[in-house]
Each structure stands twice: as structure tokens, then as C-alpha cells.
DRENRO-928731 format. One record per residue (C-alpha): residue number from 1; y, z, x; chain; residue in one letter. Coordinates in steps of 0.05 Angstrom, whole numbers, always signed. Example, Ala and Ser with C-alpha at 12.3 -4.5 7.8 and 13.67 -1.06 7.14 Angstrom:
! DRENRO-928731
+-----+--------+--------+--------+----+----+
|   i |     c2 |     c3 |     c1 | ch | aa |
+-----+--------+--------+--------+----+----+
|   1 |    -90 |   +156 |   +246 |  A |  a |
|   2 |    -21 |   +143 |   +273 |  A |  s |
+-----+--------+--------+--------+----+----+
! end
This chain:
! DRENRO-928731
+-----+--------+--------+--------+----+----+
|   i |     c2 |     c3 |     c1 | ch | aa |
+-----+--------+--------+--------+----+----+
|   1 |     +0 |     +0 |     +0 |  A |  x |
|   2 |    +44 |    +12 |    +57 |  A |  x |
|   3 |    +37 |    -47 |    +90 |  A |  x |
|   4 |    +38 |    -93 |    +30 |  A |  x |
|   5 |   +111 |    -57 |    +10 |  A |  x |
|   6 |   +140 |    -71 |    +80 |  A |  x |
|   7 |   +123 |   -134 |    +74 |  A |  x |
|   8 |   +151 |   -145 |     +5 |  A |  x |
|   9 |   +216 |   -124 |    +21 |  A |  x |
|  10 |   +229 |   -164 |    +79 |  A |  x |
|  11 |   +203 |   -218 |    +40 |  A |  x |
|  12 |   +243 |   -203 |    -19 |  A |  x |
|  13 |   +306 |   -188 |    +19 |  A |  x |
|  14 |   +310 |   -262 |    +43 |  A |  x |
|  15 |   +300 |   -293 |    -17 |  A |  x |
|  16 |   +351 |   -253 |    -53 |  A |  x |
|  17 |   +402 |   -253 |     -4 |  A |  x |
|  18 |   +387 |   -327 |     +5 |  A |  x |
|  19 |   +394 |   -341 |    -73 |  A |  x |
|  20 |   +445 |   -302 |    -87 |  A |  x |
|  21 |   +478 |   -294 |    -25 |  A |  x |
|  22 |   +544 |   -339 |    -48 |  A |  x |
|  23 |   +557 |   -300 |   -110 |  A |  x |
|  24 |   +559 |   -231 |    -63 |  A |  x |
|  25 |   +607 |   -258 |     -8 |  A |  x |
|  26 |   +660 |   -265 |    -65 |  A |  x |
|  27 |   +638 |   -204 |    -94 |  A |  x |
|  28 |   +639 |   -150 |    -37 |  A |  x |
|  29 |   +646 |    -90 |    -86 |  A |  x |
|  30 |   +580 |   -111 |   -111 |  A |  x |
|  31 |   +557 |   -123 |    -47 |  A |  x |
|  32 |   +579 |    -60 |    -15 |  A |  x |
|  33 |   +545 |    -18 |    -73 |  A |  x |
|  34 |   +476 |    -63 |    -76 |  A |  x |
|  35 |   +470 |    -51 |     +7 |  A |  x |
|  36 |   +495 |    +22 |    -13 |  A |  x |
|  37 |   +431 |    +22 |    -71 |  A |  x |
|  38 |   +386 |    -13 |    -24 |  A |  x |
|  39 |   +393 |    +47 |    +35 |  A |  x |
|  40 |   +382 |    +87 |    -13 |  A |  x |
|  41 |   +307 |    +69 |    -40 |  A |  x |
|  42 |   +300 |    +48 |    +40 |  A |  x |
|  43 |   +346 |    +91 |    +86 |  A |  x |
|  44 |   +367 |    +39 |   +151 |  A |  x |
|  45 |   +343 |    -23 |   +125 |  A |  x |
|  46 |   +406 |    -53 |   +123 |  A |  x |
|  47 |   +456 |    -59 |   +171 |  A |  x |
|  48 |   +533 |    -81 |   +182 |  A |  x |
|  49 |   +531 |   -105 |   +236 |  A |  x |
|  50 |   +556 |    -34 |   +267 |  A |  x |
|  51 |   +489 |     -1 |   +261 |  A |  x |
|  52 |   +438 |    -27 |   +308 |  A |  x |
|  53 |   +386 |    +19 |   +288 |  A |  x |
|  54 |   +377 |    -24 |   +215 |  A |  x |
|  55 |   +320 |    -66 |   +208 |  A |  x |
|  56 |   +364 |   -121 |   +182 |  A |  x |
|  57 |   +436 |   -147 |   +196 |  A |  x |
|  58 |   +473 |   -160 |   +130 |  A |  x |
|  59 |   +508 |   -223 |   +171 |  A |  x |
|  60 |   +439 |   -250 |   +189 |  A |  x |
|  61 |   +427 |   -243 |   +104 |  A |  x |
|  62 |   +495 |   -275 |    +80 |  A |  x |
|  63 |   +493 |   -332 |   +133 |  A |  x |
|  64 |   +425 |   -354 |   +103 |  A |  x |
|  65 |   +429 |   -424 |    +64 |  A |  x |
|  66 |   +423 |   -416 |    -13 |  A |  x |
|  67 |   +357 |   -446 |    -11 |  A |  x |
|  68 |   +307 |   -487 |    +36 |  A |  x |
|  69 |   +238 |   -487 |    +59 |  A |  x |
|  70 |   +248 |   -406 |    +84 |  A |  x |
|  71 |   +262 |   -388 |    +27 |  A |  x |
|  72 |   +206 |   -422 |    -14 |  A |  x |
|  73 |   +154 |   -395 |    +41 |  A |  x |
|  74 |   +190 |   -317 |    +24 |  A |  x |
|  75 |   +175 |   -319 |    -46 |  A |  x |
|  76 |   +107 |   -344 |    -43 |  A |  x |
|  77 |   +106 |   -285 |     +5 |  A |  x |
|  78 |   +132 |   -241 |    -47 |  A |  x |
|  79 |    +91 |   -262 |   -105 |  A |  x |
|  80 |    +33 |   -254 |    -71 |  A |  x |
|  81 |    +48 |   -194 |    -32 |  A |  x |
|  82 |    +84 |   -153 |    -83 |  A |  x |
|  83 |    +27 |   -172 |   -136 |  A |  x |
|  84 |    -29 |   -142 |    -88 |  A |  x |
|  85 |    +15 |    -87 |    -82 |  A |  x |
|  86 |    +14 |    -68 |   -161 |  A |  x |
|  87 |    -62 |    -86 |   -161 |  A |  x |
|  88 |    -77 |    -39 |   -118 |  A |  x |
|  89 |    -26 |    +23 |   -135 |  A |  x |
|  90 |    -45 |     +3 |   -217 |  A |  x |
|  91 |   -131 |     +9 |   -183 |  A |  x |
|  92 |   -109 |    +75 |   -145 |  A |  x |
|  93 |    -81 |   +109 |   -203 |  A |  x |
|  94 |   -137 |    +91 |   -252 |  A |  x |
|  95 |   -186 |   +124 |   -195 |  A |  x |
|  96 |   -148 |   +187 |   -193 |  A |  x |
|  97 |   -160 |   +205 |   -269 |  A |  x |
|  98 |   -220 |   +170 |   -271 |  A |  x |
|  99 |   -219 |   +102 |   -311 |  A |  x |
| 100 |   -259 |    +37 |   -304 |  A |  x |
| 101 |   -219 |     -7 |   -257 |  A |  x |
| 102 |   -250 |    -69 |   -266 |  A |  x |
| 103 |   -268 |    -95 |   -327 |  A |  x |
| 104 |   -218 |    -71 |   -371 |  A |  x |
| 105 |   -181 |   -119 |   -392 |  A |  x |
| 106 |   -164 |   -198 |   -369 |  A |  x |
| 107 |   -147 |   -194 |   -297 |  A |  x |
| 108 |   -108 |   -256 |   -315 |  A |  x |
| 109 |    -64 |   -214 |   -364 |  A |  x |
| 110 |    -66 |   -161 |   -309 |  A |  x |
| 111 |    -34 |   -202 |   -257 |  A |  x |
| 112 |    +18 |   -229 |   -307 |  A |  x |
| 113 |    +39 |   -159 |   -326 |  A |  x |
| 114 |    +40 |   -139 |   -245 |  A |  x |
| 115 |    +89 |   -199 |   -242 |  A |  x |
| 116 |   +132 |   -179 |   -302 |  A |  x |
| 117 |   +135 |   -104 |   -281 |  A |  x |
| 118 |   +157 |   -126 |   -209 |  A |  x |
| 119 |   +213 |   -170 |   -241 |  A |  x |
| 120 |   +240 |   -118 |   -280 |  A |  x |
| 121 |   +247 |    -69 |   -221 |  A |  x |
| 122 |   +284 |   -124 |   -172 |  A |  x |
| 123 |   +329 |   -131 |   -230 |  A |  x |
| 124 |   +340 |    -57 |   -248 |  A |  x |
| 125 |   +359 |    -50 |   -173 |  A |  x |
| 126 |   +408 |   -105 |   -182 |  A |  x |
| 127 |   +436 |    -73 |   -257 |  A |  x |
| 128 |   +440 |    -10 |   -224 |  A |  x |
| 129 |   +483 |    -35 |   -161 |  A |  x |
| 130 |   +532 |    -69 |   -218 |  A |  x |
| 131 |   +535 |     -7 |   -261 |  A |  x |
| 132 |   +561 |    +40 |   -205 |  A |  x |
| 133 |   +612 |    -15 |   -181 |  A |  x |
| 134 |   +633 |    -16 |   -260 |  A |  x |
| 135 |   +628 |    +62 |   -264 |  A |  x |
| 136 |   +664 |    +77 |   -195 |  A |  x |
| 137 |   +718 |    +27 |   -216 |  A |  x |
| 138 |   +728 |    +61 |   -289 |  A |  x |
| 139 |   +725 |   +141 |   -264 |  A |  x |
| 140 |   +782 |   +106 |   -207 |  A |  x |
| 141 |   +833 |    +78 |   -265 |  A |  x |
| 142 |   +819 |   +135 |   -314 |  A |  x |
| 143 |   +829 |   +187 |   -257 |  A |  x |
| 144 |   +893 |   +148 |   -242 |  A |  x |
| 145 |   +911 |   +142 |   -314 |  A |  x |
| 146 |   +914 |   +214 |   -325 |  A |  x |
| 147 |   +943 |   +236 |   -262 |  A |  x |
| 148 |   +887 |   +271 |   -217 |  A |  x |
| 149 |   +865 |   +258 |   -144 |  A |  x |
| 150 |   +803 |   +220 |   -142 |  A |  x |
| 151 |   +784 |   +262 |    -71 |  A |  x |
| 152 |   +793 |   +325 |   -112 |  A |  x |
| 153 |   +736 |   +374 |    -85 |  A |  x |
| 154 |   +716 |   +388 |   -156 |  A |  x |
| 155 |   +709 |   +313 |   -178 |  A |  x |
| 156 |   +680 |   +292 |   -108 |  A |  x |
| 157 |   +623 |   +347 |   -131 |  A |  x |
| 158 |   +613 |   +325 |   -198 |  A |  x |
| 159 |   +603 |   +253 |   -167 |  A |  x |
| 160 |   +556 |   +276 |   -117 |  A |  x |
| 161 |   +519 |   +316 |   -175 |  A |  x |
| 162 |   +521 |   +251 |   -219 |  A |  x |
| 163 |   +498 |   +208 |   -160 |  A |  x |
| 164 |   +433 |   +249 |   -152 |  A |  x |
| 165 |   +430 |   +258 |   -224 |  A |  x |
| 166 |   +419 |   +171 |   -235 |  A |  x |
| 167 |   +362 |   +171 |   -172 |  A |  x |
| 168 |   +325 |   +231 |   -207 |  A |  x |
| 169 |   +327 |   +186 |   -268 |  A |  x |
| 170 |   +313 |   +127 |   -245 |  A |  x |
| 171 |   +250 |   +147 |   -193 |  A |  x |
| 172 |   +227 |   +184 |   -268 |  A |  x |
| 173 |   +222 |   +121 |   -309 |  A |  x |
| 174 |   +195 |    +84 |   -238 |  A |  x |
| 175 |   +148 |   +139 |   -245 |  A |  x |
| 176 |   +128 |   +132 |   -318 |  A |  x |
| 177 |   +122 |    +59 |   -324 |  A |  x |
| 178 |    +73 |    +56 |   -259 |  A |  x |
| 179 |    +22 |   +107 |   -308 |  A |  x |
| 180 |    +38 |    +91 |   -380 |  A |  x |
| 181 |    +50 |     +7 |   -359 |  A |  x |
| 182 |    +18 |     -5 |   -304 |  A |  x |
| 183 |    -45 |    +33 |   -295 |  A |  x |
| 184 |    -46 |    +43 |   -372 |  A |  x |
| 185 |    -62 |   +119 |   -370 |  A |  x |
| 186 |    -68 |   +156 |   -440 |  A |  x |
| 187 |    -43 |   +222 |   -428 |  A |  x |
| 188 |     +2 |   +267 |   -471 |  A |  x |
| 189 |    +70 |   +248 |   -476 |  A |  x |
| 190 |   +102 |   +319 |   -448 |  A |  x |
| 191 |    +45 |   +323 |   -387 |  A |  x |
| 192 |    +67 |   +251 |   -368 |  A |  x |
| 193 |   +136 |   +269 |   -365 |  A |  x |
| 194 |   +131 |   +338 |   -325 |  A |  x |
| 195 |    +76 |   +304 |   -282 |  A |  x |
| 196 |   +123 |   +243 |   -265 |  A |  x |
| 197 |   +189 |   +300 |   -268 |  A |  x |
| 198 |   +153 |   +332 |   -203 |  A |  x |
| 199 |   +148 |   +267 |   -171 |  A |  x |
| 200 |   +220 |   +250 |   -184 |  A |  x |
| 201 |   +242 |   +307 |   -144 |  A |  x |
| 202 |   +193 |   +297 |    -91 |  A |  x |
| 203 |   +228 |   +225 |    -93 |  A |  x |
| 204 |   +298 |   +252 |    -93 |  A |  x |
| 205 |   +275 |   +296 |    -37 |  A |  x |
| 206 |   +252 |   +243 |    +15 |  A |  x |
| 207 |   +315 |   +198 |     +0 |  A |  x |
| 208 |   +359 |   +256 |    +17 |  A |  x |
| 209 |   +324 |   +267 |    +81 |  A |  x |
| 210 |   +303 |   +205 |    +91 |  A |  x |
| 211 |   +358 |   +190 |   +148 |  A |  x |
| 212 |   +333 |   +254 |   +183 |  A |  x |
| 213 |   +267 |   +233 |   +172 |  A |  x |
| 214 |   +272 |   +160 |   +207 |  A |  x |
| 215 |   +322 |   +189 |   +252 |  A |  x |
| 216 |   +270 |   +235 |   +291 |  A |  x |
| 217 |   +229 |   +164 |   +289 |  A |  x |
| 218 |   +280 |   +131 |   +328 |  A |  x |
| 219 |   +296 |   +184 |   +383 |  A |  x |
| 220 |   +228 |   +186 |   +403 |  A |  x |
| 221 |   +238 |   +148 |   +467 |  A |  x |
| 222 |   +156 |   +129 |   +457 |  A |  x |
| 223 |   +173 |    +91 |   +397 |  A |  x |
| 224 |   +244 |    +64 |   +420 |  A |  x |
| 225 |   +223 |    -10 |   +428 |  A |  x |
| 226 |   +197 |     -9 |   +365 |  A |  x |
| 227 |   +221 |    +58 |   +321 |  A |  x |
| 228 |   +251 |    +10 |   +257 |  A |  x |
| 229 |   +193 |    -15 |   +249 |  A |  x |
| 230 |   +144 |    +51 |   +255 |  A |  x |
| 231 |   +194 |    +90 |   +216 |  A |  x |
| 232 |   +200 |    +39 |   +156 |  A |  x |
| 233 |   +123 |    +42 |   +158 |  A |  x |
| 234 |   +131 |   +116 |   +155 |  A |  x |
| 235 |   +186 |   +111 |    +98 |  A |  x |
| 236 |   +138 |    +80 |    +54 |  A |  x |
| 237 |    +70 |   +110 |    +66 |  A |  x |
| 238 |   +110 |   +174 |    +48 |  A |  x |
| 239 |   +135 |   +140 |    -12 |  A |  x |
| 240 |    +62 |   +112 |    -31 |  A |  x |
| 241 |    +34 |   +180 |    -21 |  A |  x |
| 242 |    +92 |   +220 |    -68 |  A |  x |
| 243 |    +64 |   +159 |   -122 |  A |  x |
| 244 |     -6 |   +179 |   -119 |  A |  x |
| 245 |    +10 |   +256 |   -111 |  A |  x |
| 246 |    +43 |   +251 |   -183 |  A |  x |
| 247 |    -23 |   +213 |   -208 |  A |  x |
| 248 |    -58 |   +276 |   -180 |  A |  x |
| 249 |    -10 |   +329 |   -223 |  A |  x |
| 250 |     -9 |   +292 |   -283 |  A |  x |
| 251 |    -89 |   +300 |   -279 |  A |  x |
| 252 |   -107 |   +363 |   -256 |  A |  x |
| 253 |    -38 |   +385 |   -309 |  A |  x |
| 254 |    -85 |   +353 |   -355 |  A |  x |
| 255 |   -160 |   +371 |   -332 |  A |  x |
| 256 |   -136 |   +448 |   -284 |  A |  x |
| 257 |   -218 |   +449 |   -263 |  A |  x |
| 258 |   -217 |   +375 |   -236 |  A |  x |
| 259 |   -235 |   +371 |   -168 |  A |  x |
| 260 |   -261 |   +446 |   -166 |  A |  x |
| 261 |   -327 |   +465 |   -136 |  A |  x |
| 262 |   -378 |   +470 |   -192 |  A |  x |
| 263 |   -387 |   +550 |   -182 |  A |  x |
| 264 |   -317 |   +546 |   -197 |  A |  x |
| 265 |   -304 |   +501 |   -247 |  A |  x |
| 266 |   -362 |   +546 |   -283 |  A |  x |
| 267 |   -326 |   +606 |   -280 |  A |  x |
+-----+--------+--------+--------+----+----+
! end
């Protein structure tokens, strides 16, 4: 899983950039806050051109052509990486609570859904870049309108706070579309969402460290000549493991003598 995610998003980041990369040099609000979103999910991926430690140079990105035989050769990349990539996280979870993984439905129908669910979460990264460009430019004229300091301690902490507040949300319906969409896991509705709550914040906790994390990567001078690339791998095994650690809560939440000796599951 962690490979075929590294792979995905270098894959996906030159197609992207190389699609839409005219619309974002005219827009660099939008571009600012989708890097800014993108760092975020993967902390150093993306570069400046003042940070030599990222895996990728935003320059390199934007001076891409719109589209040519690269680009075609990404996104078969991409479609085939990134649908391996949901077959095995959707096989993984269905393991973990213990439902047939084969033959339970079209695997045709299964890939199609794989494709459709990886759509929709390139394009809620993208929706969620343009919202905070709209909401950062609305709190800026209302602040303004009504007279206060936009660096005002108080509303600098309640952006922070709100900031935080949209990752927790988002990694939590990541969360619960991988089990109730993906792997198609019949739980109740509340264990779901605690399950899934607990992986949120163990989401929200590697992205906040996740600089500190990669950063003790890239000072080891053993891994200098290649730290971006051993602490990206790290980045997302962590990531893949925090997934399959919520599959486990949501089931033993559900089952509390799964995975017990028998002596003790007896007793």
C-alpha cells in the first residue's frame, strides 16, 4: 500500500499540474492554498523553489506542457496504480473484520467503484483548496468591514482551531467512505463513526508532526542522499497503518473478544 501511494502521487501530481497547470499560474491564490492543502495530506512534497528538501519543485510542475505523451504515460500510471491501491486497502479491510474478499460481488463493478471513489477524493482535495481561498478571502473583507485586525491573537486562534477542525473532518469522512464504500463493511452506524473518530485524530496527529517526523528522516546523514524519498515512504506506511488501525477499532469496538486467546475469550 505504501508503495503503490508513492507512486500515485507522483504520478498524479504531473498529470494535474500538467492539465491544469495554466489555470493555476493566473490563479496563484488558488495555487498557494492547493500547494498549502497538498503539504498538508504529504508534509515536503512540494517545494518553491526555496526548499530543497521537497520532493518536487513547484517550477518543475507549472513549466510542464498542458498535455503530451508524459502526461498520457502519468495517468495510465495513475489509473492503474491508484486502482491497485483501493483493491488492496478495500481486500485489507474486509480481512480485518472477517468478510469474503473474493467473490462478492463483480470485480468489474469493483474496479469501477475503486475508480469513482479515487475521482471523488482528487476532486475534494481540489474543492477544499478553493473553499479556504473563498473562506480566507471572506473572514479578510468581513474582518475589514467591521473594523478588527485580522492578526488579532484571538482570531489568529480561532483560525488555527478552525483549520484543524476541517482536517479532523475531512480525514473522518476519508475514513468512513474507505469502510461503509469501499470495503462495504455493515457495522452500526455510531461504532463506525467513533471507530473512524479515533482514526481522525490519529490522522490529525501525524500531519501535525509530520514535519518533525520527515525532518529526523532528513538529518540522518545515512539517509542524506536519499532522505525525500525514505521519508515519503515513511509518511505513508504511517498513513496506511493509522487506515488499517481504525479497521481494527471499529472491530474489536464491535466483537471486544476478537483476537483473544480462546481461555480468554471463554472467560
Amino acid at each position: 500500500m505504501s508503495y503503490q501511494a508513492l507512486f500515485a502521487v507522483f504520478a498524479g501530481l504531473w498529470l494535474g499540474f500538467g492539465i491544469f497547470g495554466i489555470v493555476l499560474r493566473g490563479r496563484p491564490e488558488l495555487l498557494e492554498s492547493l500547494v498549502t492543502q497538498i503539504n498538508t495530506f504529504v508534509p515536503g512534497l512540494l517545494g518553491d523553489g526555496g526548499d530543497d528538501a521537497a520532493a518536487v519543485q513547484l517550477t518543475t510542475l507549472l513549466r510542464a506542457r498542458s498535455l503530451d505523451w508524459t502526461s498520457l504515460a502519468a495517468g495510465l500510471s495513475l489509473l492503474w496504480v491508484a486502482l491497485n491501491w483501493f483493491t488492496g486497502t478495500r481486500r485489507s479491510i474486509r480481512i480485518i473484520f472477517g468478510l469474503e474478499v473474493k467473490q462478492y460481488r463483480n470485480p468489474a463493478l469493483l474496479k469501477l467503484r475503486d475508480l469513482a471513489l479515487a475521482a471523488c477524493f482528487f476532486a475534494a482535495i481540489i474543492v477544499s483548496a478553493a473553499l479556504t481561498v473563498l473562506s480566507s478571502n471572506l473572514t479578510g473583507t468581513v474582518l475589514a468591514w467591521v473594523g478588527v485586525d485580522p492578526e488579532n491573537w484571538f482570531f489568529g486562534g480561532v483560525g488555527v482551531l478552525l483549520r484543524y477542525g476541517a482536517m479532523f473532518v475531512f480525514d473522518l469522512l476519508i475514513l468512513l467512505a474507505m469502510h461503509r464504500f469501499l470495503a462495504e463493511v455493515r457495522v452500526p452506524r455510531w461504532r463506525l463513526l467513533g471507530g473512524c473518530a479515533l482514526g481522525g485524530l490519529a490522522l490529525l496527529g501525524l500531519k501535525v508532526l509530520g514535519g518533525a517526523l520527515l525532518g529526523g528522516v532528513s538529518s540522518n546523514p545515512l539517509l542524506a542522499s536519499f532522505a525525500v524519498l525514505v521519508g515519503l515512504l515513511l509518511w505513508f506506511n504511517l498513513l496506511c497503518r493509522t487506515l488499517l488501525l481504525t479497521s481494527c477499532w471499529i472491530v474489536t469496538g464491535e466483537n471486544r473478544v476478537l483476537g483473544l486467546p480462546e481461555r480468554a475469550a471463554a472467560a
